[in-house]
C-alpha positions in Angstrom: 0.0 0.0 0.0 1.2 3.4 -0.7 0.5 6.4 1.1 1.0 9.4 -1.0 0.7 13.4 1.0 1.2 16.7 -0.4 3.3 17.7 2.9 5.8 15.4 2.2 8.0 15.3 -0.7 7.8 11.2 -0.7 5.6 8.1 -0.1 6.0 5.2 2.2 5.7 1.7 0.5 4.6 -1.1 3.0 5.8 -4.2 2.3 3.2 -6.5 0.8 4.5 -10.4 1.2 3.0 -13.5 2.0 -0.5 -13.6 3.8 0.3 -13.7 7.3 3.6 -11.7 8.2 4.5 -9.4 5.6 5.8 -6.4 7.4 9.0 -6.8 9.0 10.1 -3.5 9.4 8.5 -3.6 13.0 11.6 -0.5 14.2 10.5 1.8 11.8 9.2 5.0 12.8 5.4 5.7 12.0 3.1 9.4 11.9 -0.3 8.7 12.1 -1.6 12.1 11.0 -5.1 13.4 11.1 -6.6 11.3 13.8 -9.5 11.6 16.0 -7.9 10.4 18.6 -10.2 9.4 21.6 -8.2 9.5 24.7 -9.2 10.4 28.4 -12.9 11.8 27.9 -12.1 13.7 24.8 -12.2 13.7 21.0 -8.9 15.6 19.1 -7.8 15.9 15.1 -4.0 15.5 16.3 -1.1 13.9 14.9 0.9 11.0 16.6 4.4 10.0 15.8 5.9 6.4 17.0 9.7 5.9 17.6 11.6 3.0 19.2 7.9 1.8 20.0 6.8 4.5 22.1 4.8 7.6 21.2 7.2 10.4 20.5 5.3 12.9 20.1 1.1 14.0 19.8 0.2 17.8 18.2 -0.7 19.1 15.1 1.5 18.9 11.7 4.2 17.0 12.9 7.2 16.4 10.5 8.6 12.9 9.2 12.1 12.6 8.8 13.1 10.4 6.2 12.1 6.5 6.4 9.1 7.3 8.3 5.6 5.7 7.4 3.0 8.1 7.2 -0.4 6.8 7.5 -3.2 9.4 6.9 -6.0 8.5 9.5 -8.8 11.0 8.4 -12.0 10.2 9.2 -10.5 7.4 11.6 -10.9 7.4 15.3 -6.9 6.2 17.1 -7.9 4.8 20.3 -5.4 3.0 23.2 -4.9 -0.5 22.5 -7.7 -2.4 24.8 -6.8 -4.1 27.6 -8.6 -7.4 28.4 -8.3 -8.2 32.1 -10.0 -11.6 31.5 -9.2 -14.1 29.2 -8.6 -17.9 28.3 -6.3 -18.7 26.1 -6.0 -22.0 27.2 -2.4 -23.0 27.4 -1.1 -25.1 29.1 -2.9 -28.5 28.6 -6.5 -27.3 27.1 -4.6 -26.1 23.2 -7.4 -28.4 21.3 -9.7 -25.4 22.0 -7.0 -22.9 21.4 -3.3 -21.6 22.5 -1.7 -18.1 23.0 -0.8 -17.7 20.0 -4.1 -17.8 18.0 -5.9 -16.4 20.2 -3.9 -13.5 20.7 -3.4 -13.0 17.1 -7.9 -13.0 17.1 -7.0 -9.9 20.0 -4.7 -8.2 17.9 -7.6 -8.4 14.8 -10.1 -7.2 17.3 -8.1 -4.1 18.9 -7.0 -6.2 22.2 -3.1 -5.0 22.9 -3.0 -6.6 26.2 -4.3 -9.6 27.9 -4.7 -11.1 31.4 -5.2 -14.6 31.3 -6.9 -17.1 33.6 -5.4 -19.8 35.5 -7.9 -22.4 35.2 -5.7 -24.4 31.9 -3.6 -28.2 32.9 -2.3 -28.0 35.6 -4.2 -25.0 37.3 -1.9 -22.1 37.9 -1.9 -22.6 41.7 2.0 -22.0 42.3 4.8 -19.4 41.6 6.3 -22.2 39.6 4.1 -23.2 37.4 3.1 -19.2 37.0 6.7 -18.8 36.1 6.1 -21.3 33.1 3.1 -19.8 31.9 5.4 -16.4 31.4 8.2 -18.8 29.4 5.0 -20.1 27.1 4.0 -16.7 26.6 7.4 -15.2 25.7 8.0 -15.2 22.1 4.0 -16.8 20.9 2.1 -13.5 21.9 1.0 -11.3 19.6 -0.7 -9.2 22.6 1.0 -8.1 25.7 0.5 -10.6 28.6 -0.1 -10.8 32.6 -1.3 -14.1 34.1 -3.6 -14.2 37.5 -2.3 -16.8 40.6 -5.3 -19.5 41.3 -6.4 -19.9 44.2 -7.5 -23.7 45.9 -8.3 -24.1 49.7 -4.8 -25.6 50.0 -2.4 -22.8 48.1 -2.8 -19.2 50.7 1.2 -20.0 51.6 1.9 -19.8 47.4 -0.5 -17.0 47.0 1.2 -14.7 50.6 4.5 -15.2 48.7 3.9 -14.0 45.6 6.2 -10.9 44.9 5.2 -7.7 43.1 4.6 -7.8 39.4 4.7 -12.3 39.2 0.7 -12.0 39.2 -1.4 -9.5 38.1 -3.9 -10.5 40.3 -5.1 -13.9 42.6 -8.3 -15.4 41.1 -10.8 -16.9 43.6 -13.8 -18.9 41.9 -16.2 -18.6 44.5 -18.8 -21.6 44.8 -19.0 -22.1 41.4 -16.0 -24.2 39.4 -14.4 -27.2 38.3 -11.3 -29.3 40.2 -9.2 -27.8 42.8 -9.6 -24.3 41.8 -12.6 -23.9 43.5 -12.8 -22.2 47.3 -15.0 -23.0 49.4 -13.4 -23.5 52.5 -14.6 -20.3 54.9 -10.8 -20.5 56.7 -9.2 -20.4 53.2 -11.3 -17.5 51.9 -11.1 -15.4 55.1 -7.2 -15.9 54.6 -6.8 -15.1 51.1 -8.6 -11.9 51.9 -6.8 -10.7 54.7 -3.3 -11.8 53.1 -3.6 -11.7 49.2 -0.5 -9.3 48.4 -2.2 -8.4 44.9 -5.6 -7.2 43.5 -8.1 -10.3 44.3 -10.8 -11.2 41.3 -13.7 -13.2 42.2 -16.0 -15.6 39.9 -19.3 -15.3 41.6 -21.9 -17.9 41.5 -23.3 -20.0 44.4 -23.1 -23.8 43.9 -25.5 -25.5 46.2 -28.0 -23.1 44.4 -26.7 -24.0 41.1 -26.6 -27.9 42.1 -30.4 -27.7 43.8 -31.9 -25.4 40.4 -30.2 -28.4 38.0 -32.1 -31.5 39.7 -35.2 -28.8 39.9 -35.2 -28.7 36.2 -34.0 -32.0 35.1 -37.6 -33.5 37.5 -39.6 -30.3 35.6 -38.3 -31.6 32.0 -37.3 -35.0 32.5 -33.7 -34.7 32.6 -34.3 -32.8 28.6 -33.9 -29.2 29.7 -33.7 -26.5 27.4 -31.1 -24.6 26.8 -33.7 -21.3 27.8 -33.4 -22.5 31.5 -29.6 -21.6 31.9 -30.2 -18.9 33.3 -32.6 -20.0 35.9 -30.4 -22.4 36.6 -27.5 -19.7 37.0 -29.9 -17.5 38.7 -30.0 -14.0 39.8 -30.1 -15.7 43.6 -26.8 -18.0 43.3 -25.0 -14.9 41.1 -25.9 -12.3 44.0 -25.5 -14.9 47.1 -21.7 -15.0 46.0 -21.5 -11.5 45.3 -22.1 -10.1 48.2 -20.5 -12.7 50.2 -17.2 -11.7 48.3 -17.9 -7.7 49.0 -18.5 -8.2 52.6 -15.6 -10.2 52.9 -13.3 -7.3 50.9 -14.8 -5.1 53.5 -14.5 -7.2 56.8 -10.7 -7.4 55.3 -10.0 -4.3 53.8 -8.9 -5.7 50.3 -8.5 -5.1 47.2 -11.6 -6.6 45.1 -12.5 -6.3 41.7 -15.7 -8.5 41.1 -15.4 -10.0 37.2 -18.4 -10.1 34.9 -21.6 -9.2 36.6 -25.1 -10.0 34.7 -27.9 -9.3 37.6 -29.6 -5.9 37.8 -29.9 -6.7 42.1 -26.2 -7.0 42.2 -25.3 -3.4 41.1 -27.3 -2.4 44.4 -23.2 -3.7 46.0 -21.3 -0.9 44.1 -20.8 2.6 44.3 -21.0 5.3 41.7 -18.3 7.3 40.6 -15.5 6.9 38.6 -13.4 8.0 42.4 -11.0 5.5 43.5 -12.4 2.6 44.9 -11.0 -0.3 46.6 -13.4 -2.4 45.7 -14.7 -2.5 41.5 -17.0 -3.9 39.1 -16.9 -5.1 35.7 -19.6 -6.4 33.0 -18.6 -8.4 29.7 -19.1 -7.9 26.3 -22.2 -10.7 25.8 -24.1 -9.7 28.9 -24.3 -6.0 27.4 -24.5 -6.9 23.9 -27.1 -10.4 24.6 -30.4 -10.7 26.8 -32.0 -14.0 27.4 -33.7 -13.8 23.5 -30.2 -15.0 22.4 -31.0 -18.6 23.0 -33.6 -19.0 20.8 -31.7 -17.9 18.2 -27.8 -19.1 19.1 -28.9 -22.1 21.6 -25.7 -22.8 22.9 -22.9 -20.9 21.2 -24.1 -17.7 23.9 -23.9 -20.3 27.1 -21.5 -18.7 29.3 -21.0 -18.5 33.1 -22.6 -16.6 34.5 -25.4 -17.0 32.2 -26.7 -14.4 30.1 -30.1 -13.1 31.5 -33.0 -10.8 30.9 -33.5 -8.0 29.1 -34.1 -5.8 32.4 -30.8 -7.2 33.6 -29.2 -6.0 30.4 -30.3 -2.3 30.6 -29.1 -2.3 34.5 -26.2 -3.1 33.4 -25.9 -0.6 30.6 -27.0 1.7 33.0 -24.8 1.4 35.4 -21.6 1.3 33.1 -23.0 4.9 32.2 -23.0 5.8 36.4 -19.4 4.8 36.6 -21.1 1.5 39.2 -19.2 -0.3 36.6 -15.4 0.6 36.1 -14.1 -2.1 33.7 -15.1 -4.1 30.4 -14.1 -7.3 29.6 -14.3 -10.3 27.2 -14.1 -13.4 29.4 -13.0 -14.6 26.0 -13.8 -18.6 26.5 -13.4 -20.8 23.4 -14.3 -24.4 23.2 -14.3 -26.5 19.7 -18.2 -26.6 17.8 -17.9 -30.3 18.8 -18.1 -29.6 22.5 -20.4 -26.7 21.9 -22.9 -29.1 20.4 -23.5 -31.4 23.0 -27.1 -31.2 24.7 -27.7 -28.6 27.5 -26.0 -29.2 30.9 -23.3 -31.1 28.7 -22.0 -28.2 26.9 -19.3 -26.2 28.1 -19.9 -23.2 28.8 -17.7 -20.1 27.4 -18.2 -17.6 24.2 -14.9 -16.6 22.1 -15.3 -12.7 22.0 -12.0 -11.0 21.7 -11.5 -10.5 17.9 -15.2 -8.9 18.1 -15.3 -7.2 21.2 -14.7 -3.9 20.2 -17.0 -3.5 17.2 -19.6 -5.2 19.1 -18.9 -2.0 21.6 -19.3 0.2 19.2 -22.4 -1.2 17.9 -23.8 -1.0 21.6 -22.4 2.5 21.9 -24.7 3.7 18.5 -27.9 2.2 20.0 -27.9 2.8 23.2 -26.1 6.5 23.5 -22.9 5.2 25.5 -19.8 7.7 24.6 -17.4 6.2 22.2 -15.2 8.0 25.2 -16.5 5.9 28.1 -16.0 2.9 25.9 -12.1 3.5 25.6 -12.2 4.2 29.6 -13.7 1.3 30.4 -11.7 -0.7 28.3 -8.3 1.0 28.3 -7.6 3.6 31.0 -9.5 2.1 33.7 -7.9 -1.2 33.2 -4.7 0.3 33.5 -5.4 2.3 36.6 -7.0 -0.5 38.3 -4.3 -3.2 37.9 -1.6 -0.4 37.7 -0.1 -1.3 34.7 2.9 0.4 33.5 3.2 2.9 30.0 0.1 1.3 29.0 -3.9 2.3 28.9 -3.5 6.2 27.4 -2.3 7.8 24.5 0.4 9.6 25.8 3.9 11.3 25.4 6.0 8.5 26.7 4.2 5.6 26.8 4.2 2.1 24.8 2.4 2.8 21.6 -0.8 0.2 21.7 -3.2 1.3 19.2 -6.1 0.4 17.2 -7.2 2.2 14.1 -11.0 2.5 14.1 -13.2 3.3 10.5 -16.2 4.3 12.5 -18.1 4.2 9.2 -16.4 1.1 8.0 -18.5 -2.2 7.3 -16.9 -6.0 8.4 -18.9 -8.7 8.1 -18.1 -12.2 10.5 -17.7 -15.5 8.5 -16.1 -18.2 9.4 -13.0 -17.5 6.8 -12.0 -14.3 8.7 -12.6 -15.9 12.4 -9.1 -16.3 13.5 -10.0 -17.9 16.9 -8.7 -21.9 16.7 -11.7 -22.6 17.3 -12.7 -21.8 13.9 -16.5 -20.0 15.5 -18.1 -16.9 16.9 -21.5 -16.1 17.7 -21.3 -13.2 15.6 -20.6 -15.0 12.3 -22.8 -13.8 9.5 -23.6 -10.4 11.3 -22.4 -7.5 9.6 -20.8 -4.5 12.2 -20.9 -0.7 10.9 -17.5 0.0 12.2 -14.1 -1.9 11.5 -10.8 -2.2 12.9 -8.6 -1.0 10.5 -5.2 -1.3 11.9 -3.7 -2.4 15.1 -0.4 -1.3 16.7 1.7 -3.5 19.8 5.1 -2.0 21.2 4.8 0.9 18.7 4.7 -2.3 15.4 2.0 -2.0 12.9 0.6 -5.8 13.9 -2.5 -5.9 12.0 -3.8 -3.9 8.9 -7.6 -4.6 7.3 -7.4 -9.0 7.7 -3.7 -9.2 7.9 -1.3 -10.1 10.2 1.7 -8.3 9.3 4.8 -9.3 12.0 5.6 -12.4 14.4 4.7 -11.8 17.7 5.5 -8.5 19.3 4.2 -9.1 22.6 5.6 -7.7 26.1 5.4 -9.0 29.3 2.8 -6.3 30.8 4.9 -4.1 33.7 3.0 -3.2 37.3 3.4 0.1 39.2 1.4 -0.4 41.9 -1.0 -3.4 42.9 
């Protein structure tokens, strides 16, 4: 491609070679000019300029020296790279469904520039050790920067009081409602983990006597054939909200850090305050519970069963609602693939878990158009507040000095999902064959064009994400 200005007296050529990565020159310097960029609550036609993979420089009619690649961005909206604190990318042990590489390349296609992934893979991530691998694994195969969370069992608090500053980015507690050892639900071992987790603590909250006694309900009601419409009675507002506000009392009793991952329940915003003031203990909401209400399993059956389970349409304006009240700080994927075989097993046998991150962002965008939420609270939620909340380092705002992650947005730009531009390994999405008004025209990791209009363009060019504060 060719990018030819009348303020410069020459063009850039980008190299055009095979398919997958065919831009090598990942060094080179870059001026974006003539962006709207979208960057901490406002809306500015500025120019940026990328050297030695940090922004050099934002204002207007900056000048290229000689070998930089100009790329005029009018019309376009530059937003920071989104950070996804919740992920699973499924490496170690689960790579059938997908691996860090392919699913960070799906981020890197969807605007994602960093990731935090989960530790529930084979083995669990319950020790400093095997954490310590997961970082090796990720070194060299991500095309995202990468954090990983500490599990948490009833038998690992001595692993989890050790960990040192920067190993985690946070200590992930699934709290009644889980598979294996990764579940808590020891009362001594959760009391501890509050009181003595040295990093932020993220909960999974669902109740699992209430889960176990709404199952044998329903499988007496429909003779053990129960519809896939029932998940979320099954994973009801009661089991969601029990566990909630079992794990916010707790942060309170303790004094700890809490961020409480993907809500779905009107009730439960009643546990959160307004504000977008610094808060000890936060909220977050995922992509499919804003974007999806209960009428999604009519139509998508069991490609939209997650956990916790999408639910009505009155939860899905509370929610909405209270992203726009600051009661939520934070949005997230809780990116979850599993192959179409597994997703095609009968309801309770299908695993539950929606691959989101290649679409996250234009499914934002959608939500943003129809339901009057500011294209600037969508990078905050996403980008800035991420970074604030985990403290990550250089990362989360477009700023002088920090590590230029970047995604290109064509707000007026058309991509349609089908299955031959789904780069998730598990080959699906429950968007495929809807057609998005915006598109994610290019995406930039560690100041490297990674991604241009359905290309990859370099190997891997992800970082190990840096901590601050914690």
């Amino acid at each position: 491609m060719f990018y030819f200005l009348k303020r410069y007296s020459s063009s850039i050529i980008v190299n055009s070679l095979n398919p997958y990565y065919d831009n090598p020159m990942t060094n080179q310097a870059i001026l974006i000019i003539n962006a709207s960029i979208v960057n901490e609550g406002k809306i500015v036609e500025q120019d940026l300029l990328i050297k030695n993979g940090r922004i050099e420089r934002i204002g207007k009619e900056i000048s290229a020296t000689d070998g930089t690649e100009i790329i005029d961005a009018k019309g376009k909206w530059l937003l920071p790279g989104l950070i996804d604190d919740q992920v699973h990318f499924r490496e170690p042990g689960l790579t059938h469904k997908g691996g860090i590489r392919s699913e960070s390349m799906a981020a890197i296609a969807g605007g994602v520039t960093s990731f935090m992934d989960m530790p529930n893979v084979n083995p669990p991530t319950l020790t400093r050790e095997l954490l310590s691998q997961k970082y090796e694994i990720a070194a060299g195969k991500a095309h995202a920067n990468f954090a990983f969370y500490m599990g948490s069992s009833n038998q690992n608090i001595d692993e989890i009081k050790s960990l040192q500053p920067g190993e985690a980015c946070g200590v992930k507690i699934f709290m009644g409602a889980s598979t294996g050892n990764l579940l808590v639900d020891d009362e001594n071992a959760l009391e501890e983990i509050f009181e003595k987790s040295p990093v932020l603590i993220v909960t999974h909250c669902e109740d699992t006597p209430i889960i176990e006694q709404n199952i044998e309900a329903a499988k007496l009601k429909y003779n053990n054939d129960i519809p896939i419409g029932e998940h979320p009675n099954i994973r009801s507002v009661e089991c969601c909200y029990k566990s909630s506000s079992k794990a916010v009392n707790l942060a309170k009793k303790h004094d700890s850090n809490l961020h409480v991952l993907h809500l779905t329940t009107a009730r439960e915003m009643e546990l959160f305050e307004t504000g977008d003031h610094q808060k000890k203990i936060t909220a977050e909401v995922c992509v499919h519970h804003l974007y999806f209400n209960d009428n999604a399993y009519d139509e998508l059956g069991s490609m939209v069963v997650c956990n916790p389970a999408i639910k009505t349409e009155d939860d899905q304006s509370a929610l909405i609602d209270a992203l726009k009240e600051d009661r939520i700080d934070i949005i997230a994927t809780d990116h979850a693939p599993h192959t179409i075989e597994e997703k095609q097993k009968p309801y309770p046998d299908c695993p539950s878990g929606i691959p989101l991150v290649q679409h996250s962002l234009l499914a934002l965008l959608e939500l943003s158009r129809k339901n009057d939420i500011p294209i600037e609270t969508i990078v905050k939620k996403t980008s800035h507040a991420v970074s604030d909340r985990y403290g990550v380092k250089n990362r989360g705002y477009i700023r002088e000095g920090y590590w230029a992650d970047l995604v290109l947005v064509d707000p007026n730009g058309k991509f349609e999902v089908t299955k031959d531009n789904i780069m998730y390994e598990c080959g699906w999405s429950p968007f495929q064959g809807h057609c998005f008004d915006s598109s994610i025209e290019m995406t930039f990791v560690n100041g490297s064009k990674v991604y241009e209009r359905g290309r990859i363009l370099t190997e891997p060019q992800g970082k190990r994400l840096e901590f601050q504060h914690q």
